[in-house]
C-alpha positions, 0 to 999 in steps of 0.5 A: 728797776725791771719792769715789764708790760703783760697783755690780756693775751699773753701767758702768764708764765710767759710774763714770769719767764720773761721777768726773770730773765730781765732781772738776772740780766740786770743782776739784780738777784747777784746784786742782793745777795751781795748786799745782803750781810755787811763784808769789812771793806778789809774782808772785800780786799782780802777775797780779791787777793785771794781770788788773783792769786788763784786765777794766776796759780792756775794760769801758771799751771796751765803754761807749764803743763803745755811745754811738755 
């Protein structure tokens, strides 16, 4: 849970500024979003399949581009 302490002196866009960046560190928002629409377990799988195929097409294309 982020939470933070405001002083009487301080900004309070300051405070908000700093809130914000506790809780995208945290990855709290990331987190909701993913949450927040149930995903089959065999949609999840499937999406990550695709995603490593992905990253390995581009790493093959890179590899060929450099031999020329």
């Amino acid at each position: 849970m982020a939470t933070i302490n405001v002083d009487d002196s301080e900004n309070l866009e300051k405070a908000i500024k700093r809130f914000k960046r506790m809780v995208e560190k945290e990855g709290i928002i990331r987190e909701y979003k993913k949450r927040e629409y149930f995903e089959k377990p065999s949609s999840i799988l499937h999406q990550k399949k695709t995603t490593l195929e992905r990253k390995l097409l581009n790493k093959r294309r890179k590899s060929e581009k450099k031999e020329y």
